[in-house]
N, C-alpha and C positions, 0 to 999 in steps of 0.2 A: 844354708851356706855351711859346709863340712869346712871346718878351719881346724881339727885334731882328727888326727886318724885313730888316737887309741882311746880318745873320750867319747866321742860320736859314731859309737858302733851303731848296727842294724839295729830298729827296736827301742833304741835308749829314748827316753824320756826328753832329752835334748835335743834330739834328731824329730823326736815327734811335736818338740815347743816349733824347732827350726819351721816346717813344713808349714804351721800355721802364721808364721812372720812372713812368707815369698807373698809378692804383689802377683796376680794371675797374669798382670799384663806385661811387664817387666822382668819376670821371673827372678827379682832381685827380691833383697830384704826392701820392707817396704823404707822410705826415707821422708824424712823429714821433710814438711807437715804432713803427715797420715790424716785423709779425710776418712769419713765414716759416712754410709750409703742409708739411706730411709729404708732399705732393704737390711741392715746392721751388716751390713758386709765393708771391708779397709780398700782401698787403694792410695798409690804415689796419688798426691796431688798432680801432678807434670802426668803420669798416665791418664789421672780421671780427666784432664783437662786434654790432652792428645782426641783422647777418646770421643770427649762432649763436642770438640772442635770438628773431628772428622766426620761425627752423625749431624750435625749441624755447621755446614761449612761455610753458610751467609749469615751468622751470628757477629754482632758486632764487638768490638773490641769491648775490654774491661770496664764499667763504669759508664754505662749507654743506659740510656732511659729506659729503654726498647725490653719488651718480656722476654723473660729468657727463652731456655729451648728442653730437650730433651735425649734422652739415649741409654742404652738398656746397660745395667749391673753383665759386667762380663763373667761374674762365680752363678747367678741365679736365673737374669736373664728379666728381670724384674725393669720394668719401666720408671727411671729415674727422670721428677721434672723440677726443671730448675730456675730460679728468678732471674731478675736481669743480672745480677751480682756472677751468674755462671757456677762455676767447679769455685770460684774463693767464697762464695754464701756456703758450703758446705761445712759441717762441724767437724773440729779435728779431735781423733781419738788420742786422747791423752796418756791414758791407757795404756793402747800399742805402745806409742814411744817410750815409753818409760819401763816396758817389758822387753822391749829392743834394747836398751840401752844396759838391762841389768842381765840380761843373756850376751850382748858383746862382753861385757864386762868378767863373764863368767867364764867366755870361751879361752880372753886373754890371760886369764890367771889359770890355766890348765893347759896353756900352751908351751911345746914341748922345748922349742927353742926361739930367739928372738928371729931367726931368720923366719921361720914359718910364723910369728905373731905380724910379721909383718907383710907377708905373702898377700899379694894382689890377689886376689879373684878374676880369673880372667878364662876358665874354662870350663867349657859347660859337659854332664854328664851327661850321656844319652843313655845309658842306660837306668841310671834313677832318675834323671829330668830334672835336673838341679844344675844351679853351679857351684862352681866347688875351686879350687885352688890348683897351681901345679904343684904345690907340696902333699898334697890331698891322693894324687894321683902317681905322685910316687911312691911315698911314704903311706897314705892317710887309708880310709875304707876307698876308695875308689881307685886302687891301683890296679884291680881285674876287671874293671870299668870301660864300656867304648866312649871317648871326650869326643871333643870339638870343639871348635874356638867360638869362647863367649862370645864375642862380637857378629862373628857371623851369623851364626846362629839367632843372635838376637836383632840383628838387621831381617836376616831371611822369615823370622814368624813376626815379628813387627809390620813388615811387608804383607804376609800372607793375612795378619790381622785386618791390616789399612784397606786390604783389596775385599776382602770378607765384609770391611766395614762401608766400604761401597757401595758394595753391591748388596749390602741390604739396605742400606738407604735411598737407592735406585730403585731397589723393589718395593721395598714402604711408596716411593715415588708413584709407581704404577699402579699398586692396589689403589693409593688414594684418586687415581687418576680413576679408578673402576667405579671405585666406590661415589666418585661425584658425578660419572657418568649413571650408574643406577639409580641414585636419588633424583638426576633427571628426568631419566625415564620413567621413574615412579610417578613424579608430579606431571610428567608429560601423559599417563595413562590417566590418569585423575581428570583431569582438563578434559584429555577426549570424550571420555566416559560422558563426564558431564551435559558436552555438548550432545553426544548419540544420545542420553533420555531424551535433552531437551527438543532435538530432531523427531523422535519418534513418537512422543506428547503430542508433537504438533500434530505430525499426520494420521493419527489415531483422534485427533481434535477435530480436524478436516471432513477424516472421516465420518466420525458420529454430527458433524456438520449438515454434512451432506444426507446422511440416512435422515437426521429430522427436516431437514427441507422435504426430501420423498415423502417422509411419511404427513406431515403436513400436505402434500400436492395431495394424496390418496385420500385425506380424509375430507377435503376440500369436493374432489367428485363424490364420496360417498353420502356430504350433506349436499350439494345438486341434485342426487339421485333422490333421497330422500324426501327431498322440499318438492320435487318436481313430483313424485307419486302420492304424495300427503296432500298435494293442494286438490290433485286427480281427484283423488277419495275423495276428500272435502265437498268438491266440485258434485260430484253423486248421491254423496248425504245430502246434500241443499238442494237439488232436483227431485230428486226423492221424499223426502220432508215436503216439498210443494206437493207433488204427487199424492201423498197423505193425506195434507191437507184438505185437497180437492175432493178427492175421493170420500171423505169424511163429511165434508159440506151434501155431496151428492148423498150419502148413506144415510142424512139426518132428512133430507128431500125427500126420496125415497120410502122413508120411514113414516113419515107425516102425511104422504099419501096413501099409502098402504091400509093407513085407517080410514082411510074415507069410504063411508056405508054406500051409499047412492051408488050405484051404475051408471047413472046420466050423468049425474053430477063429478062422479072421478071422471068419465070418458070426455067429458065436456071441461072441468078444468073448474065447476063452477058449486062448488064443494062451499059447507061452511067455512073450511081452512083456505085461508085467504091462499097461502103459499103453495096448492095443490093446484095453483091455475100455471104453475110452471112445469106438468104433467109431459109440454110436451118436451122436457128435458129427459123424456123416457130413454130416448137411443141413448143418449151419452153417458147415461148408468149403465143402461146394457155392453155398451161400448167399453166403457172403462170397471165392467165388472168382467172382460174377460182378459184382464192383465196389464198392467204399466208395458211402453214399448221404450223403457231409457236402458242407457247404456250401461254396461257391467263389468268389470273386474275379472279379468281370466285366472284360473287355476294360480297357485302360487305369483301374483303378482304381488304379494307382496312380500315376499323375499329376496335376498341380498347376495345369493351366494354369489353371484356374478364378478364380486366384491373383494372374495379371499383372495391373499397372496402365497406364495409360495415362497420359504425362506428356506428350503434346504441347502440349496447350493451355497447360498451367501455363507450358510453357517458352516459348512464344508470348507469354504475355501477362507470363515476366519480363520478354522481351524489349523489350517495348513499354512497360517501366515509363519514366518520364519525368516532368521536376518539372510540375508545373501550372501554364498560362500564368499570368503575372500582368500587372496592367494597366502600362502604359508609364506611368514615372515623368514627372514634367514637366520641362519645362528649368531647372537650376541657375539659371541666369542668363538672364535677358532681355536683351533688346535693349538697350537704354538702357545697364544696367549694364555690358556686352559696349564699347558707347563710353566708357563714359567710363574702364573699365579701359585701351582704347588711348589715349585720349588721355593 
C-alpha cells in the first residue's frame, strides 16, 4: 500500500517491507488476525477461511465435532490440513501484526499532509499490481500508473479466484472419482486372476486325472498279457519236465538192459535183472528216443512290443496348449476424460 508519493519510491526498502505485508488473496495489507500456514506462509484470516470454505463446501459450521478438511496455500501451492476447529485452530503470527502496525505507524509520521494521511485506499494499480490511494495517483509514485477501481477489480479476481477454486475442486472430484474407479479395477483383476489359476489347476488336475486312469487301463492289459503268456510257458515247463522225467525212467530201463550178457536171456526178458523183463518197453524208447512231440513257443513270443505307446502327438499338442484369444478390451478412458485429467 503506497500511502507517500515521496517516501515510497521505486526500490525503497519501504516499498520492499510493503510487498511482503499484501495478503495474495486480498491484495490488501494483511488484517487482523494474521494466520500463519504449516507451509510459514500469512493470510487474512477471513481469506484463509473464504478459501478453506470454497475447497470444502460441505464443511460444517464452527465448533462441530466432525474432522476437519483441507485446501492448498495460495503463495506455494502446499497442502494445508486442518482439524475440526477449521481456519480459527490456525496460529496467528504475531510477528506480522506488530510489523504492520509499526510500518502504518511509520508511513503516518512521513506523511505529507493530513488529507493524504487520511486517504482511503480505494484504487488499485495495474501497472505495479497494488493498491494504492487516489492521492497516490495524483501526487504519489503512481501518477504515470494505468489504476482501476479497487473494488472492481477485487470483486473480478475474487470471482475468477472462486471459479479457479471450483473447478479444482471438481477436478480433485473426478480424479478421485478415477482413482476409486482403478483401485476397483485393481482388486477386480486380483479376484479374476485368482479364479483363472484356480480354473485352470482344475483342468490341468482332470486332465493328469484322466491320463493316469489311461495309464492305469494300459498297464492292466499289459499284466493280462503277461500273466496269460507266463502261465503258457509255465504250462510247457510242466509238460516238458514230465517229458524228462519219462524219458529218464526209460534211459535208466534202457541202460540196465543193455548190460544184459545172455542173448536168450535179454531177447527173452529172462535176464538175471529182474527189470530187463520189461524189454518189451523196446519201441517206446525207440519211439521216444526220436524226439518229444509237445508244443512250442514261436520266434519272439515272448516279447512286448505290441505294447508301446506313442506319445508324440499328445506332447505336441501339450505343447501347443495356450489360453484362448479373447476380444481386446476398450480403452478405460477416452479422449475427453484423458484432457480434462491433464488439465
Amino acid at each position: 500500500m503506497d500511502l507517500q508519493g515521496g517516501i515510497l519510491h521505486d526500490g525503497s526498502p519501504m516499498e520492499s517491507l510493503e510487498k511482503q505485508l499484501i495478503c495474495p488473496i486480498c491484495l490488501e495489507m494483511f488484517s487482523k488476525p494474521v494466520v500463519i500456514l504449516p507451509c510459514q506462509h500469512n493470510l487474512c484470516r477471513k481469506c484463509a477461511n473464504d478459501v478453506f470454505q470454497a475447497a470444502n463446501p460441505y464443511w460444517p459450521s464452527r465448533g462441530s465435532l466432525i474432522s476437519g478438511g483441507r485446501f492448498r496455500c495460495p503463495s506455494c501451492r502446499h497442502e494445508v490440513l486442518l482439524d475440526r476447529h477449521g481456519v480459527y485452530g490456525l496460529q496467528r503470527n504475531l510477528l506480522v501484526e506488530n510489523i504492520i502496525d509499526i510500518y502504518k505507524q511509520e508511513c503516518s509520521r512521513w506523511a505529507p499532509g493530513a488529507e493524504h494521511e487520511d486517504e482511503r485506499i480505494n484504487i488499485y494499480c495495474v501497472t505495479c499490481e497494488v493498491p494504492t490511494c487516489s492521492m497516490c495517483k495524483v501526487f504519489g509514485a503512481h501518477k504515470d500508473c494505468e489504476v482501476a477501481p479497487l473494488q472492481s477489480v477485487f470483486q473480478g479476481q475474487k470471482t475468477e479466484l472462486n471459479n479457479c477454486i471450483s473447478m479444482l475442486v471438481a477436478g480433485n472430484d473426478r480424479i478421485q472419482t478415477i482413482i476409486s474407479q482403478l483401485e476397483d479395477s485393481c482388486q477386480s483383476t486380483e479376484e479374476n486372476s485368482e479364479a483363472a489359476k484356480r480354473e485352470l489347476c482344475a483342468r490341468f488336475d482332470a486332465l493328469a486325472a484322466l491320463l493316469e486312469e489311461k495309464k492305469a487301463e494300459l498297464l492292466q492289459r499289459i499284466c493280462r498279457e503277461q500273466a496269460d503268456k507266463t502261465a503258457f510257458i509255465q504250462s510247457l515247463i510242466c509238460q516238458y519236465k514230465e517229458q524228462l522225467e519219462k524219458s529218464s525212467r526209460l534211459v535208466e530201463t534202457a541202460v540196465q538192459a543193455a548190460e544184459e550178457t545172455g542173448g536168450a536171456a535179454f531177447l527173452m526178458g529172462t535176464g538175471t535183472h529182474a527189470h530187463t523183463r520189461a524189454l518189451p518197453a523196446v519201441p517206446r524208447i525207440v519211439e521216444a528216443s526220436k524226439g518229444a512231440r509237445l508244443d512250442k513257443i514261436e520266434q519272439g513270443y515272448e516279447s512286448m512290443d505290441a505294447f508301446s505307446v506313442s506319445l508324440e502327438h499328445l506332447s505336441e499338442a501339450v505343447h501347443a496348449l495356450d489360453f484362448e484369444p479373447a476380444e481386446e478390451d476398450e480403452e478405460y478412458f477416452d479422449g475427453e476424460e484423458e484432457e480434462e485429467v491433464e488439465e
